[in-house]
RODO-2510 file (C-alpha; in nm, 4 decimals, decimal comma):
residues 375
     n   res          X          Y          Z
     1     x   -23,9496     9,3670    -1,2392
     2     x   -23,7136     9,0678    -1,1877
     3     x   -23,8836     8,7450    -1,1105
     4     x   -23,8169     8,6018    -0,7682
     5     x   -23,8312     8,2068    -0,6948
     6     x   -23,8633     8,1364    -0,3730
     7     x   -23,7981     7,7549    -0,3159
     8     x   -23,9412     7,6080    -0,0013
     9     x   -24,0125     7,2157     0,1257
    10     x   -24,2298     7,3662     0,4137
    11     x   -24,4893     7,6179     0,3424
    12     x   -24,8450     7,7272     0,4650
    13     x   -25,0387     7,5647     0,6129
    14     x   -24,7670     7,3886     0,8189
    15     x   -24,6278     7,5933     1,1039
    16     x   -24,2715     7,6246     1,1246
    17     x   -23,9948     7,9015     1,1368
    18     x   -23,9618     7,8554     0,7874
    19     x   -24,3420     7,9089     0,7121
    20     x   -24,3187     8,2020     0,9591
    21     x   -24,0260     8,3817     0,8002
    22     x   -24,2032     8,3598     0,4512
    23     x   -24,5440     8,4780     0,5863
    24     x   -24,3569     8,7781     0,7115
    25     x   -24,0803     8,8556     0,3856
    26     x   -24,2982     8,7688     0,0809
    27     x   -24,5384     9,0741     0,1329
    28     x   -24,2822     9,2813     0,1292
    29     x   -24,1158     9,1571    -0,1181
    30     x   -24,3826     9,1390    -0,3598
    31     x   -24,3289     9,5319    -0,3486
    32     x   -23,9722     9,4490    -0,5733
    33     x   -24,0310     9,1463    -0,7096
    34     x   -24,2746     8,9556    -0,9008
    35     x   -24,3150     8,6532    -0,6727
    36     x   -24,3007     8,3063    -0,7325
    37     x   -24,2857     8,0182    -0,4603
    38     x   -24,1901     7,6593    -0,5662
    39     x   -24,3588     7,4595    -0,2807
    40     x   -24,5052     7,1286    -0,1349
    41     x   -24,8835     7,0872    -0,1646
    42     x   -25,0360     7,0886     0,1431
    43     x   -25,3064     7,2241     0,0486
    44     x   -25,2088     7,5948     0,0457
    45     x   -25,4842     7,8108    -0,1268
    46     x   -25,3841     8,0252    -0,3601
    47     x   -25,2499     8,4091    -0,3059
    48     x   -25,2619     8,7706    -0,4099
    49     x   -24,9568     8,9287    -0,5764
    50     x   -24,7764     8,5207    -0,5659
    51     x   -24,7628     8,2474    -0,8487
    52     x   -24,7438     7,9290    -0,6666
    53     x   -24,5820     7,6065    -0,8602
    54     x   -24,7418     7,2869    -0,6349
    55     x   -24,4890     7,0298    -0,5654
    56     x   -24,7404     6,6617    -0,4974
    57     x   -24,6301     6,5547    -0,1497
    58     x   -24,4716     6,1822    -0,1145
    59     x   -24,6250     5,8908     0,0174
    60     x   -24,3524     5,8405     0,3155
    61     x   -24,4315     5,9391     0,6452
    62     x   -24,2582     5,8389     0,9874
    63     x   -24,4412     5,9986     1,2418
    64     x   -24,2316     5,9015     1,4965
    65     x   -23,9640     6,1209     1,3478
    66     x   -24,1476     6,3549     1,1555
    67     x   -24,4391     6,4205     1,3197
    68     x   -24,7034     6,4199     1,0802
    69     x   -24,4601     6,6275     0,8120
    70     x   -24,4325     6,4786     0,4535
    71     x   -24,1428     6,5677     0,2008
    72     x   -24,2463     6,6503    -0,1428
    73     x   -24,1883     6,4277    -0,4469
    74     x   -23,8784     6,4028    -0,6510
    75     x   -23,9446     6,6384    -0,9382
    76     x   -23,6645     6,7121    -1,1433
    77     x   -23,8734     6,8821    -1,4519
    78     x   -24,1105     7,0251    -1,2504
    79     x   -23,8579     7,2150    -1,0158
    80     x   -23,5866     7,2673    -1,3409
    81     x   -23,9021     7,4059    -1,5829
    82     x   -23,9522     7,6623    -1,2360
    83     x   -23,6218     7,7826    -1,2340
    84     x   -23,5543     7,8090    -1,6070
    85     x   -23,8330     8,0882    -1,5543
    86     x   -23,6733     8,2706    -1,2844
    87     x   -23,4333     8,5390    -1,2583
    88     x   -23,2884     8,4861    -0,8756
    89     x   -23,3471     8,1507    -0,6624
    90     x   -23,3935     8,1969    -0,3421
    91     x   -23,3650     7,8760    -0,1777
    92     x   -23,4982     7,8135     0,2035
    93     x   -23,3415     7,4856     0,2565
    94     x   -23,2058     7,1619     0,1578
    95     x   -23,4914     6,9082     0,1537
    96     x   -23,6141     6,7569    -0,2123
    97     x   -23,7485     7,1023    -0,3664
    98     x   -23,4059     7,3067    -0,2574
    99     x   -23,1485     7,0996    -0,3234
   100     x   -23,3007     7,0457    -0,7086
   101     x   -23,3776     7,4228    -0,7188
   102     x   -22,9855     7,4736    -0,6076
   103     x   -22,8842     7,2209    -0,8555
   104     x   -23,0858     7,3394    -1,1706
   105     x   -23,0006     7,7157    -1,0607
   106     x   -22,6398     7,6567    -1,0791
   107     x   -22,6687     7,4551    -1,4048
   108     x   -22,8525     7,7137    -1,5893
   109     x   -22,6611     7,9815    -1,4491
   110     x   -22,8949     8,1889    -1,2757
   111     x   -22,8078     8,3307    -0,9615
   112     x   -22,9169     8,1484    -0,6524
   113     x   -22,9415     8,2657    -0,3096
   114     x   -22,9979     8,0279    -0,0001
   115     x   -23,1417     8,1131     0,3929
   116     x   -22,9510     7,9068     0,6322
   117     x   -23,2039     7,8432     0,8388
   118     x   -23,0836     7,5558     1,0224
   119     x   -22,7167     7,3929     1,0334
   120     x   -22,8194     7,0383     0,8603
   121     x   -22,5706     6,8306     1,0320
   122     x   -22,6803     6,9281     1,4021
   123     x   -23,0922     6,9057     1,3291
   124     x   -23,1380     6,6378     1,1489
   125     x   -22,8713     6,3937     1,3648
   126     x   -23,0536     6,5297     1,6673
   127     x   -23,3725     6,3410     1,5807
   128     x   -23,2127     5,9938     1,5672
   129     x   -23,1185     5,8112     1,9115
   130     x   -22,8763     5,5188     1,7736
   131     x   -22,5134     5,6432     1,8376
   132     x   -22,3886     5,4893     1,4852
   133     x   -22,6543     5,6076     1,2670
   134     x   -22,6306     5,9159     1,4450
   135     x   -22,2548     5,9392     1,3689
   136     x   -22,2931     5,8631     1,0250
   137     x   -22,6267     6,1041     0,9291
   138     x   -22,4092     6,3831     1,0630
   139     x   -22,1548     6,2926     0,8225
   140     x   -22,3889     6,2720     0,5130
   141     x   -22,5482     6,6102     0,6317
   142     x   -22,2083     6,7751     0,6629
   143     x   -22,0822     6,6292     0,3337
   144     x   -22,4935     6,7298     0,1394
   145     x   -22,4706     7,1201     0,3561
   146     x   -22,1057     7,1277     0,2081
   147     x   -22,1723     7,0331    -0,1584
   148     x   -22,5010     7,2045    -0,1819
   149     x   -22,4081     7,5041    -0,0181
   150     x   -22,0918     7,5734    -0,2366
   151     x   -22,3530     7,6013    -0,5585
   152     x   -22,4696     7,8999    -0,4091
   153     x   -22,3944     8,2925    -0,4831
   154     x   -22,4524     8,4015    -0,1648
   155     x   -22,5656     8,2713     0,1911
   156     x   -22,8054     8,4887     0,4199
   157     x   -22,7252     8,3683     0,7678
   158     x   -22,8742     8,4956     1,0831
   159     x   -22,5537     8,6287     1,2800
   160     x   -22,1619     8,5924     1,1945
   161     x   -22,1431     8,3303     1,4026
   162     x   -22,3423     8,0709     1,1722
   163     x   -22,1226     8,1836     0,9403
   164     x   -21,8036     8,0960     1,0464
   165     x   -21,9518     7,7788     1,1589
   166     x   -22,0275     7,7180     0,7808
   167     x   -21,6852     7,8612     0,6895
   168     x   -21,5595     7,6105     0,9236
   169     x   -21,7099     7,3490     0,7207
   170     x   -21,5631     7,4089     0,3758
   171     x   -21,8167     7,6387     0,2444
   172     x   -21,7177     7,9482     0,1167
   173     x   -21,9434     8,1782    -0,0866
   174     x   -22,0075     8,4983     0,0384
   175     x   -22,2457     8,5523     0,3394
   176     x   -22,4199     8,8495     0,4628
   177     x   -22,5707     8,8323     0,8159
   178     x   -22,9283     8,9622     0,8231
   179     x   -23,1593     8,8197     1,1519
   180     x   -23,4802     8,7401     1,1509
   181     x   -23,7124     8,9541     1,2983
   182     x   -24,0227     9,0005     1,5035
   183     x   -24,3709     9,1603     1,4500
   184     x   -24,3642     9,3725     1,7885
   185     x   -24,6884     9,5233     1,7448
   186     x   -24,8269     9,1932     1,7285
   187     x   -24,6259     9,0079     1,9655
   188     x   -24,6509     9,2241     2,2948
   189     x   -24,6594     9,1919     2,6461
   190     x   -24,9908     9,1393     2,8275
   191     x   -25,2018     8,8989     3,0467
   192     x   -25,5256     8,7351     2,8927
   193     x   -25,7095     8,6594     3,1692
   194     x   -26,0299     8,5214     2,9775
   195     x   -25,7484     8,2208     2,7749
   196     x   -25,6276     8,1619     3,1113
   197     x   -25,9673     8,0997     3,2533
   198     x   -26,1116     7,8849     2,9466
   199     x   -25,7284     7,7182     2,9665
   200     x   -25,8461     7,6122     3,3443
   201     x   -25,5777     7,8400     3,4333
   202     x   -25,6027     8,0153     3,8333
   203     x   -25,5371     8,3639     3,9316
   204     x   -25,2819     8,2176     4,1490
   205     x   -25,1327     7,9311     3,8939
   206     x   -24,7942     8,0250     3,7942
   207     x   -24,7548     7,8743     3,4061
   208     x   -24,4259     7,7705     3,2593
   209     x   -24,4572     7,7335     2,8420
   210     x   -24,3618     7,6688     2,5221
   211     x   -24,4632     7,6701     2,1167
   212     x   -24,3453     7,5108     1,8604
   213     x   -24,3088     7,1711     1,7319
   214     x   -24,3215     6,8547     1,9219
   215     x   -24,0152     6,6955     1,7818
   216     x   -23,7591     6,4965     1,9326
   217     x   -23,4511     6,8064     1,8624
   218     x   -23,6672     7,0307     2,1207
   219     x   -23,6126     6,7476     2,3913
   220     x   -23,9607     6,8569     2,5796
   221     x   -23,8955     6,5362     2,7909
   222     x   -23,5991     6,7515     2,9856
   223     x   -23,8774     7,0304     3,0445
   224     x   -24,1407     6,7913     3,1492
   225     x   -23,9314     6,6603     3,3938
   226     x   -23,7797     6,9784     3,5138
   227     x   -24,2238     7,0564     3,5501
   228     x   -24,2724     6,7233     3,7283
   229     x   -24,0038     6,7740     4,0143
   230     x   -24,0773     7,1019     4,0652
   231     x   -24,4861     7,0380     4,0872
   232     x   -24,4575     6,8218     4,3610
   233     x   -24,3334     7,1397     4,5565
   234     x   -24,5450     7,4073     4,3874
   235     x   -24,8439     7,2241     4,3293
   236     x   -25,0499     7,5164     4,1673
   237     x   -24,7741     7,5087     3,8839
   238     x   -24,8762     7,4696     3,5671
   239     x   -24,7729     7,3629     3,1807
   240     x   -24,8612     7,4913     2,9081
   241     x   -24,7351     7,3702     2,5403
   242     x   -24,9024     7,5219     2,2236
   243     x   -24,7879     7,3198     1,9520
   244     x   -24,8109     6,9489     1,8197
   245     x   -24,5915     6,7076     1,6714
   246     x   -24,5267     6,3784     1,7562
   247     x   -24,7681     6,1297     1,9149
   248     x   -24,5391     5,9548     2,1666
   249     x   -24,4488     6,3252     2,2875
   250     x   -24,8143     6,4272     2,3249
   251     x   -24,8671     6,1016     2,5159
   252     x   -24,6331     6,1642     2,7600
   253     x   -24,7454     6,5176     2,8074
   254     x   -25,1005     6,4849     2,8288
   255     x   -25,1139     6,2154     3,1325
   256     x   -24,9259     6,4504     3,3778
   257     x   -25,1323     6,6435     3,5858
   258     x   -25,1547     7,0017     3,5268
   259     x   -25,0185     6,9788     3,1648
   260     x   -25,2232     7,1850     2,9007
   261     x   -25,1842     7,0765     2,5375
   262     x   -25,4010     7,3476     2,3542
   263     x   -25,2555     7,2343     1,9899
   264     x   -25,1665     7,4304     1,6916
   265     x   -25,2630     7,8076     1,6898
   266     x   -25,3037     8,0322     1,4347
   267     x   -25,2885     8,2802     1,6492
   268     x   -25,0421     8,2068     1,9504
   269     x   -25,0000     8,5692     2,1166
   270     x   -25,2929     8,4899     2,3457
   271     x   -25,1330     8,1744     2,4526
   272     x   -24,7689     8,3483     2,5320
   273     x   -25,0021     8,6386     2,7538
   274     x   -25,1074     8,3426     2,9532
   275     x   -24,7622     8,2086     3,0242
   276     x   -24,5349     8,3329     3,3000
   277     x   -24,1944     8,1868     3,2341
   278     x   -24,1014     8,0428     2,8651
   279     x   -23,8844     7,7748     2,8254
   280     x   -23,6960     7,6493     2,5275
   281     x   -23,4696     7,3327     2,5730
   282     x   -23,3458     7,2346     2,2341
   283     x   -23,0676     7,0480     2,1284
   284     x   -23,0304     7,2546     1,8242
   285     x   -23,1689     7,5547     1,7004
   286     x   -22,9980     7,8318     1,4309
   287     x   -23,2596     8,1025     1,5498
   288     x   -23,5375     7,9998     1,6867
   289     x   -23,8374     8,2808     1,6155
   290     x   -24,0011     8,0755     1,9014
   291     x   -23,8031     8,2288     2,1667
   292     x   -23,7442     8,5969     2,0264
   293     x   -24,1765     8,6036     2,0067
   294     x   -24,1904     8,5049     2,3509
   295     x   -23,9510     8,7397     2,4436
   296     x   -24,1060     9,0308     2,2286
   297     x   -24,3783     8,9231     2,4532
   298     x   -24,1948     9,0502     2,7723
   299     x   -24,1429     8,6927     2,8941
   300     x   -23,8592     8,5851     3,0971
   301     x   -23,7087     8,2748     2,8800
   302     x   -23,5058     7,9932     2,9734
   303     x   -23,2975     7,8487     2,6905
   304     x   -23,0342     7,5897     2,5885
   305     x   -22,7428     7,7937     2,4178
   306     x   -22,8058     7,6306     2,0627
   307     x   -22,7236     7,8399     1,7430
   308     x   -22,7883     8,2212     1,7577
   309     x   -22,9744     8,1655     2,0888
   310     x   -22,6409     8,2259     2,2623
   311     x   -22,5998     8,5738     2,0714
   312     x   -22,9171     8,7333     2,1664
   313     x   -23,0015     8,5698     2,5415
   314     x   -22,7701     8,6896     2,7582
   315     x   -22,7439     8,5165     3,0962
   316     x   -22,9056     8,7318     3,3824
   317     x   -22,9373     9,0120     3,1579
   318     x   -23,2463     8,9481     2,9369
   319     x   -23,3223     8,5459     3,0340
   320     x   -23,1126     8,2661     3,1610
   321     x   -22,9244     7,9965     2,9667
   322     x   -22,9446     7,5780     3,0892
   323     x   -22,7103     7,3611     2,9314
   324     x   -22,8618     7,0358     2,7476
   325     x   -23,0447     6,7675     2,8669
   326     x   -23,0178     6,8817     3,2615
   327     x   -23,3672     6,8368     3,3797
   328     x   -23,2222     6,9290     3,7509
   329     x   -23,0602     7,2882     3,6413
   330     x   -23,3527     7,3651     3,4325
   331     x   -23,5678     7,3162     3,7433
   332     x   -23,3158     7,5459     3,9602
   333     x   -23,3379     7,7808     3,7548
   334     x   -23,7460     7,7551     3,6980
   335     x   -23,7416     7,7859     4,0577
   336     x   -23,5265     8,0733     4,0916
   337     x   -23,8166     8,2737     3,9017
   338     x   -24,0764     8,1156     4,0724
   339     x   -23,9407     8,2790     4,3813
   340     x   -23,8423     8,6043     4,2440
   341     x   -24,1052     8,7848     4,1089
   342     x   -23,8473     9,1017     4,0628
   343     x   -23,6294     8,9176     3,8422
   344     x   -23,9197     8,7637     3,6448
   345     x   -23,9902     9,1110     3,5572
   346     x   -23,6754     9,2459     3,4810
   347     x   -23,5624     8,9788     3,2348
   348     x   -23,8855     9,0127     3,0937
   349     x   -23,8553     9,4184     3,0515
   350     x   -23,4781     9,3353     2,9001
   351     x   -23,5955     9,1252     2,6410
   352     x   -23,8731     9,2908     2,4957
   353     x   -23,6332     9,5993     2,4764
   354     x   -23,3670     9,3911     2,2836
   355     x   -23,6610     9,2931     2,0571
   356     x   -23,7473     9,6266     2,0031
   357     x   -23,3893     9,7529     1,9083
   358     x   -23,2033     9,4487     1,7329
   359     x   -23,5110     9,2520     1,5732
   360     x   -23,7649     9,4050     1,2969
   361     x   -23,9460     9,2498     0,9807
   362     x   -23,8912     9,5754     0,7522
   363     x   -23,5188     9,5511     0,8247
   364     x   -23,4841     9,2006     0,7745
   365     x   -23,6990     9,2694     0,4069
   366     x   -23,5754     9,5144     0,3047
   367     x   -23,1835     9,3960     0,3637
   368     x   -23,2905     9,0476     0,1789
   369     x   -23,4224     9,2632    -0,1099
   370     x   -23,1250     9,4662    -0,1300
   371     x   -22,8648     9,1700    -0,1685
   372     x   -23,1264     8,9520    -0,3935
   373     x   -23,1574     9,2332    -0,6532
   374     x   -22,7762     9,2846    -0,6650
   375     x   -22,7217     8,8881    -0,7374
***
């Protein structure tokens, strides 16, 4: 049985889409491969069937940009002794732990394998507000994706058109297109009544949400002032965000009346059966498991058209697309559902049958398995 490293700077217990995918691939995996994960220590216990190698987290932490998340260390030997181990890399990123574990992978010629989860040069730009060094961390994240990227065997990208995008860029291994997918037995349409009620939620309250991360690339402030506007007029509206992040975010959320912060969840299902419209308003995205699990959860959704977003959601079909940083449209189209019940329903029934058809965990497993044992 070949030995699998799977090289991560986010892992358990930090939520994220990363985290979320790995929850989700590794016990199926395990089936294949004997697993090992190369990870930050946050504090993950140890699991069944997985040999974890603990990267010590660093001392640096802007919470203002990072909300609360901490890189790990620089380890060279620690992530190069990992890898001389391993018979396939499979890399999840570019932070500290998979740029080394692309580096050491291609210098001790094993094959490597790498999950473009998110297009470097549009996230991390998207967090900084200064024009200039916006301008220029683009260009060092295009130049690092570029370099980094072109050490690799093979790319796993979510839809062709993240590929090209990278193609577009300069880098040119080969990439097979394999999406994420969605637990749709777990994530399922339904109203919990009892959350709603402990939430301070009314039969007659109409709740717009959103999980996920507070961070400054989701731009919440557009959907909390889309809310605002449109509260005035519908005054039984409410706003629900499950998720946390940064503190200047939270702030501004929690001193507007009828906003709900309920925090991180383990569990989140409940929290998307008490929504009635989902909203995602992100300035950059590559999938964005948020939306598809609100979706699988038969909920109309509202979202920029950022990375594969604008694949999957089509416009009146099965949701409705708002461009960037329009508060005003947003609240249009908010409105729009508000007053029509009917289509509420039918975008909801839409996208829980795309989910259904297009999105599934065993296919998404099994395909990775397939191309990582043929590396």
């Amino acid at each position: 049985m070949k030995k699998l490293l799977i090289a991560t700077d986010t892992y358990h217990p930090w939520q994220d889409g990363v985290t979320r995918t790995l929850a989700e691939i590794i016990p199926r995996l395990k089936r294949h491969f004997e697993i090992h994960v190369l990870c930050p220590d946050m504090g993950v216990p140890e699991e069944n069937g997985v040999i974890l190698h603990k990267v010590p987290l660093g001392n640096i932490q802007i919470k203002e940009v990072t909300g609360g998340f901490r890189f790990a260390q620089f380890k060279p030997n620690l992530v190069k002794e990992a890898v001389s181990k391993a018979d396939v890399v499979f890399s999840q990123g570019l932070g500290p732990i998979g740029l080394l574990a692309i580096h050491y992978a291609r210098k001790l010629k094993k094959p490597v394998a790498s999950y473009v989860h998110t297009l470097e040069w549009e996230r991390v730009p998207a967090v900084i507000s200064a024009p200039i060094l916006k301008f220029l961390t683009r260009k060092f994240m295009r130049w690092l994706t570029k370099k980094y990227y072109n050490k690799c065997d093979l790319l796993i990208v979510p839809s062709d058109n993240i590929g090209e995008r990278l193609a577009w860029q300069g880098i040119h291994p080969h990439k097979e297109i394999i999406p994420l997918g969605v637990d749709v037995h777990t994530f399922k349409p339904g109203r919990n009544h009892e959350l709603r009620k402990k939430l301070g939620i009314e039969e007659r309250d109409l709740v717009i949400g959103y999980h996920g991360r507070l961070a400054r690339e989701k731009d919440l402030p557009t959907l909390l002032r889309a809310y605002v506007h449109l509260r005035r007029k519908y005054p039984s509206l409410k706003l629900l965000i499950v998720g946390e992040g940064l503190k200047i975010l939270t702030w501004r959320l929690e001193h507007q009346n009828g906003v709900i912060l309920s925090g991180k969840q383990q569990h989140v299902v409940p929290y998307l059966q008490c929504m009635d419209i989902y909203c995602l308003t992100s300035l950059s995205e590559t999938t964005s498991l948020s939306t598809l699990e609100a979706m699988a959860c038969g909920l109309p959704v509202i979202a920029t058209p950022v990375g594969f977003i604008r694949e999957y959601l089509h416009n009146k079909e099965n949701g409705l697309i708002t461009p960037k940083r329009d508060s005003v449209i947003l609240a249009n189209k908010i409105e729009g559902l508000i007053q029509s019940p009917e289509l509420r329903k039918k975008l909801g029934e839409n996208a829980r049958k795309m989910i259904e058809h297009q999105f599934n965990w065993e296919s998404t497993a099994e395909k990775i398995r397939k191309v990582l044992e043929i590396l």
